[in-house]
TIBAMI-752299 format. One line per 10 residues: number of its first residue (from 1); for each residue z, y, x of N, C-alpha, C. Coordinates in nm, 4 decimals, padded with zeros to 6 digits. Example, Ala and Ser with C-alpha at 12.3 -4.5 7.8 and 13.67 -1.06 7.14 Angstrom:
REM residues 2
1> 00.7800,-00.5690,01.3190,00.7800,-00.4500,01.2300,00.7800,-00.3300,01.3200  00.7080,-00.2250,01.2850,00.7140,-00.1060,01.3670,00.7870,00.0030,01.2900
END
This chain:
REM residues 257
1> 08.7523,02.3141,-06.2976,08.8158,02.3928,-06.1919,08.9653,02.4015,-06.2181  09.0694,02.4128,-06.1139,09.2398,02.3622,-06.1021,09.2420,02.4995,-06.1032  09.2962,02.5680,-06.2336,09.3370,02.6917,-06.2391,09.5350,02.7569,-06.1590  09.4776,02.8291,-06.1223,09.7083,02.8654,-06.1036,09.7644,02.9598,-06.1581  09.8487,02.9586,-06.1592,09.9240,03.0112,-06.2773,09.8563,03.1679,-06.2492  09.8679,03.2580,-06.3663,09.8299,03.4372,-06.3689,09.8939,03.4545,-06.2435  09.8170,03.5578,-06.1946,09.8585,03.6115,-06.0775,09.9072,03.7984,-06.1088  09.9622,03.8288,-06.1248,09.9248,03.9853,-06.2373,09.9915,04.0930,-06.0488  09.9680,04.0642,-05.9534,09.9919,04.1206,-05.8587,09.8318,04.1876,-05.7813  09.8277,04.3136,-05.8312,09.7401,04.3906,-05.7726,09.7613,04.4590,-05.6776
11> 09.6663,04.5274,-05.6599,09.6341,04.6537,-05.5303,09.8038,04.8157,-05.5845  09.8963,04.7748,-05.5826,09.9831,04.8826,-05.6245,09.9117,05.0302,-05.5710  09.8235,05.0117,-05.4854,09.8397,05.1881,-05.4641,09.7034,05.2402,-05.4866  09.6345,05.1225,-05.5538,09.5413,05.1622,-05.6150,09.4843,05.1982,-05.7848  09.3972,05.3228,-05.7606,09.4181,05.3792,-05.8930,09.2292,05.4161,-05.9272  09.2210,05.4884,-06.0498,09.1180,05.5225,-06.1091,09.0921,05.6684,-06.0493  09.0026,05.7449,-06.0059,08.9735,05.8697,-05.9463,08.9125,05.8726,-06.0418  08.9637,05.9983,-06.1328,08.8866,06.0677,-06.2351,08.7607,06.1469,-06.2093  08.8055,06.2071,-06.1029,08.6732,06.3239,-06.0308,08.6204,06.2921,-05.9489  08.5968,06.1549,-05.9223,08.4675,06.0299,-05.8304,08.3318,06.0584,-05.9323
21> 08.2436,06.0658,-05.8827,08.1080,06.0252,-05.9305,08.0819,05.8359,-05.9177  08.1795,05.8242,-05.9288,08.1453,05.6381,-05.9622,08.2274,05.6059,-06.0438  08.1739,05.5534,-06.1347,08.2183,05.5322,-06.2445,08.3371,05.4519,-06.2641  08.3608,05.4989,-06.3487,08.5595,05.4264,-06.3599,08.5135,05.2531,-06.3753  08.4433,05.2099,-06.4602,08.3870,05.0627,-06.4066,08.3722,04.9996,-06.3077  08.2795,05.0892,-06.2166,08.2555,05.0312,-06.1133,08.3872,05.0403,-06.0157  08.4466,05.1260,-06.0086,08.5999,05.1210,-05.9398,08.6879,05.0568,-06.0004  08.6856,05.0199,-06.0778,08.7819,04.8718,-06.0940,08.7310,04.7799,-06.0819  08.5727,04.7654,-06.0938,08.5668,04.6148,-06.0284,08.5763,04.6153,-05.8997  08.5724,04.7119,-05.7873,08.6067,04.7349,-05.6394,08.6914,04.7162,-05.6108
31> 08.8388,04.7317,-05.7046,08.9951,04.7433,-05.7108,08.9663,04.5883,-05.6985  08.9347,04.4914,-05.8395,08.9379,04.3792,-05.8340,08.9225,04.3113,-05.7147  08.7976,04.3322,-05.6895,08.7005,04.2783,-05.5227,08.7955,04.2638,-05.4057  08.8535,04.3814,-05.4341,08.9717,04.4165,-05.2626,09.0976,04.3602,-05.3234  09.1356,04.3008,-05.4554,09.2433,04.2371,-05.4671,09.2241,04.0788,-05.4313  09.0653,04.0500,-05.4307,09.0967,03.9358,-05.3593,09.0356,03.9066,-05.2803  08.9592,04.0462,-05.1819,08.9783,04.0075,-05.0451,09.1094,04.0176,-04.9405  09.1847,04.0699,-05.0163,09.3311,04.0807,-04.9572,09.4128,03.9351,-04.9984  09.3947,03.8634,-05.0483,09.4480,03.7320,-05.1348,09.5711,03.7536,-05.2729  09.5668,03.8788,-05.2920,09.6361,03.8845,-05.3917,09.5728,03.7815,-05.5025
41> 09.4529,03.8375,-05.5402,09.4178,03.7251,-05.6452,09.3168,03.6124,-05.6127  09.3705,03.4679,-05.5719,09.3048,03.3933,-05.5231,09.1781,03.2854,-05.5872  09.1219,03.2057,-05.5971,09.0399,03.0975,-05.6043,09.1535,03.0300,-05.7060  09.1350,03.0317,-05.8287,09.1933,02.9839,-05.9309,09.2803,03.0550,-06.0263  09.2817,03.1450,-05.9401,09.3925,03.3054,-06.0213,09.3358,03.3245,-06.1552  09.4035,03.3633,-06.2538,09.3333,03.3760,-06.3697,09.3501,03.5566,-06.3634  09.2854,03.6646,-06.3837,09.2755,03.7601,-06.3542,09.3879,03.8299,-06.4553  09.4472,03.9282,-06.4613,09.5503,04.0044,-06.5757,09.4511,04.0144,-06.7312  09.4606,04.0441,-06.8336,09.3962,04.0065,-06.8905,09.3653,04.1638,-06.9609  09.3326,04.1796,-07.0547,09.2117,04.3298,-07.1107,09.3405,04.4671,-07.0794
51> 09.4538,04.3890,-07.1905,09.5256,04.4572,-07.2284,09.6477,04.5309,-07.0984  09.6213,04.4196,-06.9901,09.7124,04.4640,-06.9144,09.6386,04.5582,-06.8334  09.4807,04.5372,-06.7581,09.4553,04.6461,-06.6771,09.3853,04.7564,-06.7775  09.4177,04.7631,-06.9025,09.3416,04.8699,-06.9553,09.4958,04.9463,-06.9490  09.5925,04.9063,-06.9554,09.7717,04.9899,-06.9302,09.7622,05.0125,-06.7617  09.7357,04.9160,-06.7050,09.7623,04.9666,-06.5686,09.7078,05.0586,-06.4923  09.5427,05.0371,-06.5378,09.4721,05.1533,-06.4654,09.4050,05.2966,-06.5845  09.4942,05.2651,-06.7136,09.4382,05.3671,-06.8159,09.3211,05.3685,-06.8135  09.2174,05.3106,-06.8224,09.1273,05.3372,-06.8907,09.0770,05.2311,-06.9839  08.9445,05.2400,-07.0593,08.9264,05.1952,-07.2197,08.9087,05.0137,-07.1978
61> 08.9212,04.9975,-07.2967,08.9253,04.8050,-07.2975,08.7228,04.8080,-07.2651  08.6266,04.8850,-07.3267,08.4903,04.9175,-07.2472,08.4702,04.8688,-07.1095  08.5641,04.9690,-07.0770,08.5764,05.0093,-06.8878,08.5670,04.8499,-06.8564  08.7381,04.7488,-06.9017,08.7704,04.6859,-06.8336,08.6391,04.5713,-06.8337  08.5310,04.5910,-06.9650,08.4848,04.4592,-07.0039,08.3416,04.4763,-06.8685  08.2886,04.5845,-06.8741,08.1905,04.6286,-06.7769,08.2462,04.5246,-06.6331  08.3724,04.6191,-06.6245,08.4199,04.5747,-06.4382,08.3907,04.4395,-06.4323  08.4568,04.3463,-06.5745,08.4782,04.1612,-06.5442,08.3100,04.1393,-06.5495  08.2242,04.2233,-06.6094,08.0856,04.1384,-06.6441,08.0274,04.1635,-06.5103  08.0459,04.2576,-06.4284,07.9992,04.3293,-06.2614,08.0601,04.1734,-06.1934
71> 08.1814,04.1412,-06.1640,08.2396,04.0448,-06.1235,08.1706,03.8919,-06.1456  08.1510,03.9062,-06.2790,08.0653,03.7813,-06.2740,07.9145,03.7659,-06.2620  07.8255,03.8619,-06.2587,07.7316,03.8919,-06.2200,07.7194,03.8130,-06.0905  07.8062,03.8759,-05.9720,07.8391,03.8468,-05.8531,07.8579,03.7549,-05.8332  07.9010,03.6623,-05.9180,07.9589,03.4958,-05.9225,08.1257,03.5230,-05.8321  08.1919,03.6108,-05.8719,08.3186,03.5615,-05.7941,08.4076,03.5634,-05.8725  08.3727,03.5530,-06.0393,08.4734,03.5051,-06.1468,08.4234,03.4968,-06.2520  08.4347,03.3827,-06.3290,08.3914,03.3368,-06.4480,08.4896,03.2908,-06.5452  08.4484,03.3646,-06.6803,08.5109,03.3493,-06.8001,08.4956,03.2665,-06.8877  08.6178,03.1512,-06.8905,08.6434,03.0642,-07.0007,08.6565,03.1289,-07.0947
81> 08.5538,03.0498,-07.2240,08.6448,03.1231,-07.3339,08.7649,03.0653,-07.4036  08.8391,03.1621,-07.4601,08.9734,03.1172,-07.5103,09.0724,03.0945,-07.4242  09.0592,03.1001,-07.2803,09.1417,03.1022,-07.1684,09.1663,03.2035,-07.0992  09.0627,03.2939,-07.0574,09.0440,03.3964,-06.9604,08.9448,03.4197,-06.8915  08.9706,03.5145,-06.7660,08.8658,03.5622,-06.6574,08.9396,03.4903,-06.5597  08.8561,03.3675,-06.4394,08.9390,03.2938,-06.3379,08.8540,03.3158,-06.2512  08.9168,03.3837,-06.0963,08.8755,03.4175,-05.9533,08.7769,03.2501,-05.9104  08.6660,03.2566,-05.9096,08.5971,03.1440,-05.8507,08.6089,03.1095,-05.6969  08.6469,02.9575,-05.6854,08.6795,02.9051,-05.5679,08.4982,02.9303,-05.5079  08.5431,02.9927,-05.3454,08.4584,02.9643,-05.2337,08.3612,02.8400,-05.2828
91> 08.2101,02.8120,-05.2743,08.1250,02.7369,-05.2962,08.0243,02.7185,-05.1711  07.9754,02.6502,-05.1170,07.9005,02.6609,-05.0148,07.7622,02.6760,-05.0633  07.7217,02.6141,-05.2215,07.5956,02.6291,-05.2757,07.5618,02.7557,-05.3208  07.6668,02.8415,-05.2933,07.6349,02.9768,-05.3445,07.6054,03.0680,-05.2396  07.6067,03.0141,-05.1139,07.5618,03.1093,-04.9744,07.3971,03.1278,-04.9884  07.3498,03.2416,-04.9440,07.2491,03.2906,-04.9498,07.1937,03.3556,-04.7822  07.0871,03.3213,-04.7665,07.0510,03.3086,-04.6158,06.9563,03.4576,-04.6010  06.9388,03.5234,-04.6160,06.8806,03.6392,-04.5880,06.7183,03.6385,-04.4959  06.6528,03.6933,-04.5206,06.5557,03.6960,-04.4171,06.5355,03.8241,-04.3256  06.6537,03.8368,-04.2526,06.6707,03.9478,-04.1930,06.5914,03.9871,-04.0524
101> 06.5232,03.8956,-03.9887,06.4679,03.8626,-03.8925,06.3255,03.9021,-03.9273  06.2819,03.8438,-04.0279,06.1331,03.8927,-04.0862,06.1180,04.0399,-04.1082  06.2287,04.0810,-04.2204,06.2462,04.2133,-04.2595,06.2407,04.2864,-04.1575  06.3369,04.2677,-04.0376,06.3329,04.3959,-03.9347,06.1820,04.3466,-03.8841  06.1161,04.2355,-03.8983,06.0133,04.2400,-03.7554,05.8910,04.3397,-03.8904  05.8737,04.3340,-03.9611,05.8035,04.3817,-04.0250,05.8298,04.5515,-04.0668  05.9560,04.5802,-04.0726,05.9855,04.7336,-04.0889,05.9895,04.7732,-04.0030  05.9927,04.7342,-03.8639,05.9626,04.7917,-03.7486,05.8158,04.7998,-03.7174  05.7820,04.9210,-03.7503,05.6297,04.9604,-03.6988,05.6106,04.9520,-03.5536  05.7137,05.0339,-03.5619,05.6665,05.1062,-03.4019,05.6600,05.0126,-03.3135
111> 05.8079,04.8839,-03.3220,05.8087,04.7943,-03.1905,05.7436,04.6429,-03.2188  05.6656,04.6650,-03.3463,05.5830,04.5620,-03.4064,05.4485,04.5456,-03.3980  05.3617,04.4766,-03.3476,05.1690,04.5047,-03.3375,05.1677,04.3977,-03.3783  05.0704,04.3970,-03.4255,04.9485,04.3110,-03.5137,04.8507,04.2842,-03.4491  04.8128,04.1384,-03.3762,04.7146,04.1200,-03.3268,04.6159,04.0612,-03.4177  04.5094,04.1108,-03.4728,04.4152,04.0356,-03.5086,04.3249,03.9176,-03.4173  04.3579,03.8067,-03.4666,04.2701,03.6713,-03.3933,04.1861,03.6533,-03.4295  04.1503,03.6690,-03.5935,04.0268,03.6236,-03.6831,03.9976,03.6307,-03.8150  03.8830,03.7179,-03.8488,03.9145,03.7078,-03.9906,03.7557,03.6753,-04.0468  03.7096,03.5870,-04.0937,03.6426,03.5718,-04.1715,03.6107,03.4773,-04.3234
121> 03.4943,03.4961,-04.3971,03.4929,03.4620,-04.4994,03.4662,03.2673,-04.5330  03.5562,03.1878,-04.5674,03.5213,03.0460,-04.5710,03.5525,02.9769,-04.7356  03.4931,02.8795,-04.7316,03.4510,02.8013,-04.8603,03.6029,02.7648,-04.8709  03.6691,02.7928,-05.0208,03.8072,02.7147,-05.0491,03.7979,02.5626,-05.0072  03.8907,02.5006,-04.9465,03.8390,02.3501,-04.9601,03.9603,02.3071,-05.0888  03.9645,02.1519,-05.1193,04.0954,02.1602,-05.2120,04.1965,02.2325,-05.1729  04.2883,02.2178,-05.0716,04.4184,02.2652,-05.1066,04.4184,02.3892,-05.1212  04.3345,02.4711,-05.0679,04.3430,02.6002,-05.0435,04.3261,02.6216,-05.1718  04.2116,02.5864,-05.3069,04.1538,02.6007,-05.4237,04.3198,02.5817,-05.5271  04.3919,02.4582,-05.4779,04.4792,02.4331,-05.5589,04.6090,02.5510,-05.5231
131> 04.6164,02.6046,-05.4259,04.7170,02.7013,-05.4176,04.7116,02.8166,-05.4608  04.5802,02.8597,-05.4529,04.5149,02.9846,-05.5118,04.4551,02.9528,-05.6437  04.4710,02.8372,-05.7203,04.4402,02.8819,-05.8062,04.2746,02.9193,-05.8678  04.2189,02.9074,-05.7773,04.0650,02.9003,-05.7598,03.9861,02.7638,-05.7875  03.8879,02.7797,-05.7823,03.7993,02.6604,-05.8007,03.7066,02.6463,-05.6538  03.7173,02.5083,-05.6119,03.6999,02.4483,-05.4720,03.5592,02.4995,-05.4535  03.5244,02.5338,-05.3185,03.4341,02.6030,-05.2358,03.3847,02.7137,-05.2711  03.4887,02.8187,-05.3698,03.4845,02.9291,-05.4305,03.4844,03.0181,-05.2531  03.4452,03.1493,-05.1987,03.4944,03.1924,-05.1035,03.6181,03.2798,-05.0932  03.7001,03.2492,-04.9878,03.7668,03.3207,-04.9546,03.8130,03.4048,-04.7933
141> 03.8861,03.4766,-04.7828,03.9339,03.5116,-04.6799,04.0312,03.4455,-04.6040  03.9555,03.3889,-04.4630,04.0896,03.3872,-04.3863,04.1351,03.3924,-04.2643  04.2443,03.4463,-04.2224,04.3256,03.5576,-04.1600,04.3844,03.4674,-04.0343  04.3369,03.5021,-03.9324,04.4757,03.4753,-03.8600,04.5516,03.5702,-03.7322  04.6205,03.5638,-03.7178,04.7044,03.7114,-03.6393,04.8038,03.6422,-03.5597  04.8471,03.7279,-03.4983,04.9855,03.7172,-03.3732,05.0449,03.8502,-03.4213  05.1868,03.8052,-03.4458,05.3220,03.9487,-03.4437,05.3684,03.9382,-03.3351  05.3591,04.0813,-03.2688,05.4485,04.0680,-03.1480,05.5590,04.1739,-03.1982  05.6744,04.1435,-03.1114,05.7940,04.2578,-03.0929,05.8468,04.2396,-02.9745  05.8789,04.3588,-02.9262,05.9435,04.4229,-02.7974,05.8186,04.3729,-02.6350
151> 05.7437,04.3226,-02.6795,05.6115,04.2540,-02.5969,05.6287,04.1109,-02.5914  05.6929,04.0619,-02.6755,05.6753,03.8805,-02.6729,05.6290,03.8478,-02.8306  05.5181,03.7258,-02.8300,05.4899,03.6898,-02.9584,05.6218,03.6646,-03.0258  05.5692,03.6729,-03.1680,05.6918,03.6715,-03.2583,05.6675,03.5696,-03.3731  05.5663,03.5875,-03.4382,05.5182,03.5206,-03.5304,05.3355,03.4421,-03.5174  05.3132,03.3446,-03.5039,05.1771,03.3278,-03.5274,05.1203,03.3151,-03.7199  05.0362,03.4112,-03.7580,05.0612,03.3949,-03.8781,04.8761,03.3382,-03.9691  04.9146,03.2514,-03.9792,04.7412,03.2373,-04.0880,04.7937,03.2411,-04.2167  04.6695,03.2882,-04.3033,04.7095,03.3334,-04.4297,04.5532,03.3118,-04.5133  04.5594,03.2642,-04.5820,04.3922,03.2833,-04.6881,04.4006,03.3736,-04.7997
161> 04.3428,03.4407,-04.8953,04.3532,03.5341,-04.9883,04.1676,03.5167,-05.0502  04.2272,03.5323,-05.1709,04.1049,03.5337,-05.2963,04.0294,03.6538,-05.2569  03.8431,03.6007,-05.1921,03.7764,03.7523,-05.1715,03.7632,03.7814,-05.3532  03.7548,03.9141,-05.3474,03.7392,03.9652,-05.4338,03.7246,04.1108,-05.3908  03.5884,04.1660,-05.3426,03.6080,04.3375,-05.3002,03.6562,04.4745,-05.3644  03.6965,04.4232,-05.5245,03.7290,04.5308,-05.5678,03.9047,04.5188,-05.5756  03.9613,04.4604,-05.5558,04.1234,04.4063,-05.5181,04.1392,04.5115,-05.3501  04.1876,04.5688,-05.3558,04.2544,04.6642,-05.2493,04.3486,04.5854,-05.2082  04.4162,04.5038,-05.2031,04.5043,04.4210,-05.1062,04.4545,04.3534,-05.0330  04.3028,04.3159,-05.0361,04.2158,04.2272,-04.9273,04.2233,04.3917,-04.7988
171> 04.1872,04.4735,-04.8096,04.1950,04.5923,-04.7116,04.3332,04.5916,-04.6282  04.4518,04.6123,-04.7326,04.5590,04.6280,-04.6812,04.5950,04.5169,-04.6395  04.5804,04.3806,-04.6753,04.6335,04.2545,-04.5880,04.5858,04.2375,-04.4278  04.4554,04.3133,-04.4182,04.4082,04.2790,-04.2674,04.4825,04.3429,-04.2304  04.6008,04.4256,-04.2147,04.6618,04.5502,-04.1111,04.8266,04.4903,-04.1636  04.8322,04.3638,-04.2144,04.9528,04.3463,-04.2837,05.0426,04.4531,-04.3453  04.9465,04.5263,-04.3701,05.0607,04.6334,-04.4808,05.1046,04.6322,-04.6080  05.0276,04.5220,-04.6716,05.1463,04.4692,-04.7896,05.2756,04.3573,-04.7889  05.2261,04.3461,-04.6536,05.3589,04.2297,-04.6037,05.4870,04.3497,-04.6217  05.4416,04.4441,-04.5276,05.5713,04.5660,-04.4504,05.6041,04.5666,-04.5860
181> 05.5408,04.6422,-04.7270,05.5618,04.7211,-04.8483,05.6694,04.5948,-04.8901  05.5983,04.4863,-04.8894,05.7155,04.3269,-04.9933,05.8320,04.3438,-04.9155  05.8472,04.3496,-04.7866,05.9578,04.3199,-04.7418,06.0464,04.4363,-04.7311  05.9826,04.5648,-04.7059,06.0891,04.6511,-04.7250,06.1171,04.6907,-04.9041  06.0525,04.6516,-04.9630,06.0714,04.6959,-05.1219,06.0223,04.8147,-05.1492  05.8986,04.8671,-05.0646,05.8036,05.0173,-05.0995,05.7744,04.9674,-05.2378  05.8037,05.0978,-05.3203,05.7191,05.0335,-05.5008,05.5789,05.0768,-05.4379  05.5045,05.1083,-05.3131,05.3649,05.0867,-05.3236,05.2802,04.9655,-05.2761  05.4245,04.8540,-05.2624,05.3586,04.7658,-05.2589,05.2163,04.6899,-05.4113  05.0762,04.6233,-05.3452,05.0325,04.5632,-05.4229,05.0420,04.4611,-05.4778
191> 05.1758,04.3738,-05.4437,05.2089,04.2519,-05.4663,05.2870,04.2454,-05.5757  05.3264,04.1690,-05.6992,05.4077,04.1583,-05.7881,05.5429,04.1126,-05.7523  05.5147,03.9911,-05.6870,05.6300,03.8722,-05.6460,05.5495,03.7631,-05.5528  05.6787,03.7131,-05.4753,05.6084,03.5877,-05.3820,05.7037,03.4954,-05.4226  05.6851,03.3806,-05.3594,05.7118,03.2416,-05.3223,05.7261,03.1969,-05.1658  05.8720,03.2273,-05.1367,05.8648,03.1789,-04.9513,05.9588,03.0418,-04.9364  05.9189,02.9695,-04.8912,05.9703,02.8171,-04.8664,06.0226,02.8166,-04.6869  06.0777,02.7712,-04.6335,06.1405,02.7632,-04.5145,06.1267,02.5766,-04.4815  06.0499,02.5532,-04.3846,06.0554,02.4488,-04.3232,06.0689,02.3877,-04.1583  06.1372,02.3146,-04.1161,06.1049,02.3266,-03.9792,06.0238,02.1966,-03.9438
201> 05.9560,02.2047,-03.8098,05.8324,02.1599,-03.7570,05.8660,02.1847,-03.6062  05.7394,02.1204,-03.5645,05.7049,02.1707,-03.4007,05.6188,02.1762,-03.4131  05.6001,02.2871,-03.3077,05.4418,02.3454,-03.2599,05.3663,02.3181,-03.1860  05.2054,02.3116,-03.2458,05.1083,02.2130,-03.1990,05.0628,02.2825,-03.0711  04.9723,02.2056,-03.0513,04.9013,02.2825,-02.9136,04.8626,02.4341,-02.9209  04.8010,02.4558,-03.0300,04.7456,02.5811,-03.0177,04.8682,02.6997,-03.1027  04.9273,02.6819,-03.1393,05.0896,02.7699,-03.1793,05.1493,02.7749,-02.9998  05.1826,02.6270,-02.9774,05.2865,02.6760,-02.8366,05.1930,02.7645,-02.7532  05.0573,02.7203,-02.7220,04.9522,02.8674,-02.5858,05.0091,03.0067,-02.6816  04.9641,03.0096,-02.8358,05.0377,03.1451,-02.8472,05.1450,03.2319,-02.8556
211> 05.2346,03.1128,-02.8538,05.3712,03.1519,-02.8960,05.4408,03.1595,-02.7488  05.4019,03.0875,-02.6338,05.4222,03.0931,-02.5315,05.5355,03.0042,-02.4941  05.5318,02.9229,-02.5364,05.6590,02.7938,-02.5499,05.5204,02.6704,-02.4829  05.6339,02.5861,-02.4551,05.6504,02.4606,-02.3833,05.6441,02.3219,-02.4743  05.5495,02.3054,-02.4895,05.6241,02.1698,-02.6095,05.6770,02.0652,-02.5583  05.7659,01.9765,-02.5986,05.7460,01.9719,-02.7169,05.8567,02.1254,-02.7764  05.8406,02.2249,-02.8642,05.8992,02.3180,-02.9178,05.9141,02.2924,-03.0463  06.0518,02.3060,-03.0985,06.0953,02.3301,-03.2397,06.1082,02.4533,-03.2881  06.0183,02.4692,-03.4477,05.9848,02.5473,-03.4863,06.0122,02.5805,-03.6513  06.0291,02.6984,-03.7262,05.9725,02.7305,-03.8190,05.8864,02.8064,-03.8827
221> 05.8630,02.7280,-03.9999,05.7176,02.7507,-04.0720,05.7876,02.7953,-04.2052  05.7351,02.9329,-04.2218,05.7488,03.0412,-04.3301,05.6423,03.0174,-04.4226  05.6393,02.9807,-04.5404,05.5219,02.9653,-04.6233,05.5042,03.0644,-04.7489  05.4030,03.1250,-04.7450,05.4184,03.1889,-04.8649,05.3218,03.1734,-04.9556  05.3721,03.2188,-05.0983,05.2588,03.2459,-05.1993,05.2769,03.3835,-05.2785  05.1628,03.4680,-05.2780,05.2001,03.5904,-05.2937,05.0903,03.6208,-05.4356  05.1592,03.6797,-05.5587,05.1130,03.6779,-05.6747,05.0597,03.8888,-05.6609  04.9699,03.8593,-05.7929,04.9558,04.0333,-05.8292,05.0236,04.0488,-05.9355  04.9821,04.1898,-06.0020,05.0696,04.2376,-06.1592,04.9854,04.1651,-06.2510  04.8843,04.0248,-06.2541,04.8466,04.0085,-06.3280,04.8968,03.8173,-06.3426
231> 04.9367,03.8406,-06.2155,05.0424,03.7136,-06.1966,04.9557,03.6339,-06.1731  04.8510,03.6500,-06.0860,04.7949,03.5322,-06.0212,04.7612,03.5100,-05.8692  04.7287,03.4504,-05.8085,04.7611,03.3980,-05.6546,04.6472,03.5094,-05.5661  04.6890,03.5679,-05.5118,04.6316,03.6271,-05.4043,04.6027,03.6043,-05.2662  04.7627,03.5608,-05.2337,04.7440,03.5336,-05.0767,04.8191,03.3966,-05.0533  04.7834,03.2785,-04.9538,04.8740,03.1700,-04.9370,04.8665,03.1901,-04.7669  04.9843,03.1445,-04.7252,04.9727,03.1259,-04.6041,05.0990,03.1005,-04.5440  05.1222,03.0941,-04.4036,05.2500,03.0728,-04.3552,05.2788,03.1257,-04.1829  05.3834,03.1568,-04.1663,05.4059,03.2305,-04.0627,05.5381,03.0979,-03.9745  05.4316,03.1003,-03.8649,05.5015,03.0106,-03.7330,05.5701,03.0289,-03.6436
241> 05.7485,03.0326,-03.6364,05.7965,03.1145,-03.4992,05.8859,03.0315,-03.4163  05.9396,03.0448,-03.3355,05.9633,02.9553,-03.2164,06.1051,02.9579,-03.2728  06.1985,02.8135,-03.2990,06.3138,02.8329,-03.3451,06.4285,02.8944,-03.2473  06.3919,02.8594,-03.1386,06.5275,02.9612,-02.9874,06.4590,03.0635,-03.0012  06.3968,03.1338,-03.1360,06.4094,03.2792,-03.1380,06.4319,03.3045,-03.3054  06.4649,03.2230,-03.3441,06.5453,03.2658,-03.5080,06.6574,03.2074,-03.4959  06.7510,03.2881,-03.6061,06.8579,03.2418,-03.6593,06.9114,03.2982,-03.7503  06.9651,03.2077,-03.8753,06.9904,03.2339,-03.9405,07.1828,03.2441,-04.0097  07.2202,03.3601,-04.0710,07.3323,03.3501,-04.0855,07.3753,03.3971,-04.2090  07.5206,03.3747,-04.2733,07.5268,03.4350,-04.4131,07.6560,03.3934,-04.3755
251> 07.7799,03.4629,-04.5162,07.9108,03.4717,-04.5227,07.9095,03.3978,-04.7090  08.0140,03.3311,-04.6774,08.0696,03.2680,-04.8182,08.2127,03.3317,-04.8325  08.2716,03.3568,-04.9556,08.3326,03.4074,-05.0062,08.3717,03.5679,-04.9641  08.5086,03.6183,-04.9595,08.4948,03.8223,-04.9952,08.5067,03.8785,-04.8819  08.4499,03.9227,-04.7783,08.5029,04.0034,-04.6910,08.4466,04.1605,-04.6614  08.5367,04.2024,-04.6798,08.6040,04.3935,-04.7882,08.6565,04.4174,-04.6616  08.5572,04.5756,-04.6318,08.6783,04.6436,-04.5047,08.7970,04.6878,-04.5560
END
């Protein structure tokens, strides 16, 4: 990375609030943040170094080491050693796409229904055995549903899950309420961690009658794999939605009101 020369031009009218309940750390790495969303310190800037913002903003060489490790946490500056702390240039591999579309359709109760289409008990065949983790024509559950929001389908969703009647997430999956818990981050969710993959497709005959599209329709396919606290496969499945009704967006590099 093409470093430029120290930049030692900060936020002048910014300071440390002693009698903030946020910690003098975390307000200098905020100071930092807004010094280069303002462009004071740019994409190659090498940051002032211990000694200077532990004089400028008085507080302990501690303080300053916290703020730079917050900063790089974040990925928006990384420390050479024997050189410094340098403002990281804008990356496009570092944008992160959010699933904000899922999240609201799922934390929205109220303007969200759950149609149940079908649920019964069928023999794993391979793939299903190899995703779950099971052994082939073991039984399992499987699911299929319509999400609607605001009164138009939203999601067509099939899903399989390991029967097992004493597992309480086979209960709560028919009403998708461990979906809502994963996605809003309830700790009562029963899920440990998932696995969601993003692919696009078009939708077959029987997706477009439910989805209410025209084919040929372009689409994506949400796939998941959803683990327990014992870290093994519970639920596989994937959720189908009409792409002229997603979109996806994200911001690369700082923008600070």
């Amino acid at each position: 990375m093409a470093h430029r020369p120290q930049n030692k031009v900060l936020q002048e009218t910014a300071s440390i609030d002693r009698d903030s309940f946020e910690p003098a750390y975390a307000q200098l790495a905020g100071i930092l943040r807004q010094s280069m969303a303002d462009g004071l310190l740019r994409p190659g800037d090498q940051l002032p170094s211990e000694a200077q913002l532990v004089e400028r903003y008085g507080v302990s060489p501690m303080t300053v080491r916290r703020a730079i490790n917050i900063l790089a946490d974040q990925g928006v500056v990384v420390a050479e050693q024997g050189r410094g702390t340098f403002v990281k240039p804008v990356a496009m591999s570092a944008a992160t796409f959010q699933l904000g579309q899922l999240e609201n359709l799922f934390g929205n109760r109220e303007g969200t229904t759950v149609q149940l289409l079908e649920a019964r008990i069928i023999a794993a065949d391979e793939r299903v055995a190899r995703k779950l983790a099971i052994r082939e024509g073991k039984r399992t559950i499987y699911i299929r549903r319509l999400l609607w929001n605001s009164g138009e389908p939203a999601f067509y969703h099939r899903e399989y899950l390991v029967y097992d009647p004493t597992r309480p997430i086979v209960e709560a999956e028919l009403e998708v309420t461990a979906l809502q818990q994963l996605f809003s981050g309830s700790s009562e969710s029963l899920l440990k961690h998932g696995e969601i993959s993003i692919d696009a497709t078009l939708l077959d005959e029987e997706e477009s009658r439910l989805l209410k599209a025209t084919q040929p329709m372009a689409a994506f396919c949400f796939e998941h794999l959803f683990y327990d606290f014992d870290d093994r496969p519970v639920s596989w499945g994937w959720f189908i939605g009409r792409a002229d009704r997603l979109r996806f967006t994200t911001q690369v590099g700082l923008l600070l009101g």
